[in-house]
N, C-alpha and C positions, 0 to 999 in steps of 0.2 A: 385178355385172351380173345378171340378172332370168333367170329358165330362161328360155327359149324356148315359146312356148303355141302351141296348133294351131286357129284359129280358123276356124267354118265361116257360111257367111251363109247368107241364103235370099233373092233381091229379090222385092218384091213393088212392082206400080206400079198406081196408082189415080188416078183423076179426081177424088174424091171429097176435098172439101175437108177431111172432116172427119180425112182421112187423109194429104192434102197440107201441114196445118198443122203435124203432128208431135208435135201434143201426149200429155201421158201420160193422155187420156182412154182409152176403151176402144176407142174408133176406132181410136189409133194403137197401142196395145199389140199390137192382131194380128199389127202389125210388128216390135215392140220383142219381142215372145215369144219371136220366131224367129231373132235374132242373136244368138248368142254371145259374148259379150264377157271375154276372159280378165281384165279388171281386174276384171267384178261377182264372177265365180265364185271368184277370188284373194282376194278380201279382205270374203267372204260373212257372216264372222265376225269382223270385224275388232273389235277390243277398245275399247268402249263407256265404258269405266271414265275417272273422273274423271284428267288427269295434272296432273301436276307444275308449276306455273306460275311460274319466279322472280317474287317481288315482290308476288305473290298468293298469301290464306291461301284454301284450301280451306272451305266451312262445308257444305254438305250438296248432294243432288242430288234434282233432280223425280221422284217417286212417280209410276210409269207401271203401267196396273193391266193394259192389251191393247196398246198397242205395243211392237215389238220392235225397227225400224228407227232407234232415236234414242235417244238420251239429252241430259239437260240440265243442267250441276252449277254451280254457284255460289260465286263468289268472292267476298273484297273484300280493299280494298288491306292489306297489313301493318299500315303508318301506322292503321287507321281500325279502331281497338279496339271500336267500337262496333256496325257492320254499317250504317252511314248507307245507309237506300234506294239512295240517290243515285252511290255508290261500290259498287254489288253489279256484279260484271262476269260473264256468262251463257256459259259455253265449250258450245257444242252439238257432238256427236258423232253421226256417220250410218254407216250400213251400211258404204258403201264404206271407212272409216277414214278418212275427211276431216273436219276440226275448223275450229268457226267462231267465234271471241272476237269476243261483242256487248260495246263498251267504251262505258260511261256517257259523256252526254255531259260535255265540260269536264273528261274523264279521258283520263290520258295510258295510251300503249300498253307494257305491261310491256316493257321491255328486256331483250334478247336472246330474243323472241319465239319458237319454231320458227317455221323456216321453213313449216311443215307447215301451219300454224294461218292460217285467213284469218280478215283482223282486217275487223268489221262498225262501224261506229262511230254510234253513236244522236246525235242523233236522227235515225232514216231514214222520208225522206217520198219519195223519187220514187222507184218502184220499177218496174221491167221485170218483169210476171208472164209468163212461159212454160208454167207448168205449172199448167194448168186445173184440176186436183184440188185449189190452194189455195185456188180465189176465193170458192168457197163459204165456208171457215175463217174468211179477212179482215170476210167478209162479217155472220158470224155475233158478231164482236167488234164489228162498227158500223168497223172500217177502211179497209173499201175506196179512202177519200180516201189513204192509202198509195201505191195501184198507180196511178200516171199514166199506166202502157204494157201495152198487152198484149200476146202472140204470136200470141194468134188475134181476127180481124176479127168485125164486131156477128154473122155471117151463121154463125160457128161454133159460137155460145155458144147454148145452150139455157135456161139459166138467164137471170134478170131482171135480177140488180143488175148484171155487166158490160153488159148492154144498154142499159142505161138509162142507166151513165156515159159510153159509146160518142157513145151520141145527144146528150146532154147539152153534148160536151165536156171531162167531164171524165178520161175514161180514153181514148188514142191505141191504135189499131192502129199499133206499132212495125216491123211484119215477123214473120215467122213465126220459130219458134226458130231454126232453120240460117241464118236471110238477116234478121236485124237490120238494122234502120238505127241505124251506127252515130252518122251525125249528130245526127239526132235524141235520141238516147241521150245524147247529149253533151252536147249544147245546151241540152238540159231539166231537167241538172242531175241525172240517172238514177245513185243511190247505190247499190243491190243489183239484180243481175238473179237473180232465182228462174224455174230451169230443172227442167224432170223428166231421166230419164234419158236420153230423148233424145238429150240433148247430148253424152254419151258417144260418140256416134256422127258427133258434127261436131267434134272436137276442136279443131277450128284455130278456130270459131265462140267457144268458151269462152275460147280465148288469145287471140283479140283481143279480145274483152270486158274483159278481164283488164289486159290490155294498155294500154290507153285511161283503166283507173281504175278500171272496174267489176265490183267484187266478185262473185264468181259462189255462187250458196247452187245445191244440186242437192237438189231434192224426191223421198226416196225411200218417199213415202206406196204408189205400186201395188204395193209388195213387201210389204206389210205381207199376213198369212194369214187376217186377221179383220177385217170391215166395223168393227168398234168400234178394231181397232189404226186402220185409218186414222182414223176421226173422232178419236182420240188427237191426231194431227198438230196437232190443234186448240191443243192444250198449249202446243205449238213456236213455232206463228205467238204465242201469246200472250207466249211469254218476248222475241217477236222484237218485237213492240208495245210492250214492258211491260202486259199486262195477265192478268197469267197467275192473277188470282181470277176474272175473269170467264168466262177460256177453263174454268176447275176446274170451276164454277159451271155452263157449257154442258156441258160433259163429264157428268158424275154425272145431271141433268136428261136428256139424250138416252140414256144407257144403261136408264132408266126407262123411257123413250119404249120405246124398242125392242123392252122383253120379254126379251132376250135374258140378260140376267142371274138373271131367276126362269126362265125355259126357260116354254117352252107342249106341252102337252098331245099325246105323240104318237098318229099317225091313222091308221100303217100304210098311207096313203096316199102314189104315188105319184107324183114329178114330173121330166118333161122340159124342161130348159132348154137351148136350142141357137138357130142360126143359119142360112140356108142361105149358102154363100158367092157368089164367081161363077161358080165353076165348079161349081153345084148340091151340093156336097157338106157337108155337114152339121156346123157347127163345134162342139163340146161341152167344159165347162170339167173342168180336171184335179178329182177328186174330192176334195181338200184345199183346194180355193178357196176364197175367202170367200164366194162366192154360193151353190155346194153347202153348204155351210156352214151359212151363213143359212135353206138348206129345212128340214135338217135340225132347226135352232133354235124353226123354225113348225111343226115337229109331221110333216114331211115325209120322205121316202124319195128320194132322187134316184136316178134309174133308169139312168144311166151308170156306178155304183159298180163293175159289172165291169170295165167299159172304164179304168180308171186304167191300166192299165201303158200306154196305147195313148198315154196322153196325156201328150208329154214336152214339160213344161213347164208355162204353165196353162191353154193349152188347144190343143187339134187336130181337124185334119176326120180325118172317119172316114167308111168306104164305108157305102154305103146300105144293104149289107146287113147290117154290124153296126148302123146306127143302129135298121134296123125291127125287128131281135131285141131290142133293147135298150126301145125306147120304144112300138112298136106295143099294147100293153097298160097303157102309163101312164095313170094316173087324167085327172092334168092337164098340160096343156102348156104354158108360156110361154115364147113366139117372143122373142128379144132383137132387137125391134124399133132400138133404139136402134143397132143396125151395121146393119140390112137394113131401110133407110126406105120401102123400095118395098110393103111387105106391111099393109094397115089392116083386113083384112076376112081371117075364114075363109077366105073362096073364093080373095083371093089369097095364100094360105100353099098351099091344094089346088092351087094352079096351078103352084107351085113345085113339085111332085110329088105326083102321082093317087094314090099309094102313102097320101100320107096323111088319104084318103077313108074308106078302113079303119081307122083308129086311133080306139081306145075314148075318146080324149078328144073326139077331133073328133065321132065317133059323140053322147057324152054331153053337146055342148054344152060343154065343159069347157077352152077354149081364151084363153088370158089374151097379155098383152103386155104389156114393159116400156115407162114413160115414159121419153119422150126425155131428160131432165133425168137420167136416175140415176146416169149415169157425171161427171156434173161433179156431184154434192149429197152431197160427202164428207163433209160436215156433219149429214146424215142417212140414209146410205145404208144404216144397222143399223135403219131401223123396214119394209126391203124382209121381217124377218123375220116381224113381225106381219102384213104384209099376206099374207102365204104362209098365216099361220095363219088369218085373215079366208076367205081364198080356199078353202081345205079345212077349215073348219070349219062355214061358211055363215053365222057370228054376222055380227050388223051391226058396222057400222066404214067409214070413210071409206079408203080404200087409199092409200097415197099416189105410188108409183109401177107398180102393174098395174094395168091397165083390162080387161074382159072382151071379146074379139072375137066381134063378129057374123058 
């Protein structure tokens, strides 16, 4: 029997689609931040390592160089002395300690399987995506023709390629994570559903998934502590493709991109990244994020670094009066437009509070905004470092998700 755990929630309720659909962009994390879940905190550390498989030999496991949420290790049958492509079976391992055997096609399922172990079986072509931080991955292997359902409608997606399959035809709005259709699911022949953590929180949604036939994979890419661990995930979708030289091949190529591996030039220069909420208070990311992170990687200072105790979790509002000690004197600002769509202009960021009339950014012209895109472009969301470096260093460069506010 399991001890006993003390779970505490917090609700939060919004109009805002991009928060109604549940997904693990950054929309819905604001809510995913703030529930406690005694199964994630239980099994934080759950043991990654290659097991035991009757009837499969062990041969080696994927070289991960920034992810920490997965691992991937690699079989093939006893019988198959040789390692024939065709007979390699791919057991992936996540945070939670839940284990996923992708079994070759025209390969049978090892006997006496754990129970533990969800069996994937290739070739998987209808796929239910729920969790927005993959479609970019899919996207970057040319698979997208994979996902035939999504969780979120054309009207959530900020990026292009789900849009385009939406309009086309060729990818469904299924239902949102929590409220699947499951007919549709069914009908259409729907072999994997890929869920973010979300789904933890609709349990009964996952057992009838499950339930019906439909394998459940759970995407634990926003736990990752560095912009480059997520675009890693990239690795994962490729073992789950078969195409894990061309995901290597993007991987190595985009940590290039980035910068982030040779480091840029620091500037002693400081940066503000926050939100207002609805109740005008001031959201700022835990000082171990991957976006503090990423300033620092651009040569930057994030101006919150006192406030980490304040921030339990990865991120919290905080009163306005710690915000204006803390940022009032920041070189630069960048508003995360991407949760507070309401703000395009200076004047309405000063509108959300006169207080910040006075700030040497605003004062200096020095006031930036994230693209909408950056929370679903898990596939490049490590080159937000160089744009940081563009932005406080003045070199020319094309930015790819900050734009300067007039």
């Amino acid at each position: 029997m399991s001890k006993p755990h003390e779970i505490s929630y917090t609700i939060y309720i919004s109009i805002d689609d991009k928060y109604s659909s549940g997904e693990a962009d950054e929309a819905s994390s604001d809510l995913r931040e703030k529930v406690k879940d005694s199964r994630i905190s239980e099994n934080a550390n759950a043991d990654l390592t290659a097991p035991d498989i009757a009837g499969l030999s062990y041969k080696y496991s994927m070289k991960l160089d920034y992810a920490k949420c997965f691992a991937v290790h690699y079989y093939i049958n006893e019988s198959d002395i040789n390692g024939v492509s065709g007979n390699t079976y791919r057991l992936i391992s996540v945070l939670d300690g839940r284990k996923y055997l992708i079994v070759p096609e025209g390969c049978a399922v090892p006997d006496d399987l754990s129970k533990e172990i969800t069996v994937l079986k290739q070739p998987i072509t209808h796929v239910y995506l729920a969790a927005t931080s993959a479609m970019s991955l899919f996207d970057v292997l040319d698979e997208t023709s994979l996902i035939r359902y999504t969780g979120t409608d054309i009207s959530g997606w900020d990026i292009e390629a789900p849009r385009e399959a939406i309009e086309s035809g060729k990818m469904t709005f299924a239902g949102k994570y929590s409220a699947p259709d499951y007919e549709m699911l069914i009908d259409g022949g729907c072999d994997l559903a890929i869920e973010s953590t979300m789904i933890l929180h609709s349990p009964e949604t996952k057992e009838q998934l499950e339930k019906v036939g439909i394998p459940v994979f759970i995407d634990w890419s926003s736990y990752e502590s560095s912009a480059l661990g997520r675009t890693e995930w990239v690795k994962l979708y490729g073992a789950l493709a078969g195409h894990e030289s061309e995901a290597e091949t993007f991987f190595k190529n985009e940590v290039l991109r980035s910068g982030i591996a040779e480091g840029f030039e620091k500037t002693g220069k400081t940066v503000a990244f926050f939100y207002f909420n609805s109740r005008g208070l001031a959201v700022i990311r835990n000082s171990d994020d991957y976006i503090p992170k990423m300033i620092r990687d651009g040569g930057g200072e994030y101006v919150f670094d006192g406030l980490k105790e304040r921030v339990d979790g990865i991120s919290a509002d905080i009163s306005m009066e710690e915000f204006y000690q803390a940022a009032v004197d920041a070189d630069y600002i960048i508003y995360n437009g991407n949760i507070d769509s309401t703000v395009e202009t200076v004047e309405d960021l000063v509108a959300k509070n006169e207080l910040l009339s006075g700030f040497k950014a605003v004062k200096d012209a020095n006031v930036y905004m994230v693209d909408g895109k950056f929370y679903q472009s898990t596939d490049t969301v490590s080159e937000f470092a160089r744009d940081v470096h563009i932005m406080l260093s003045g070199e020319s460069g094309e930015m790819r998700f900050l734009k300067k506010m007039n």
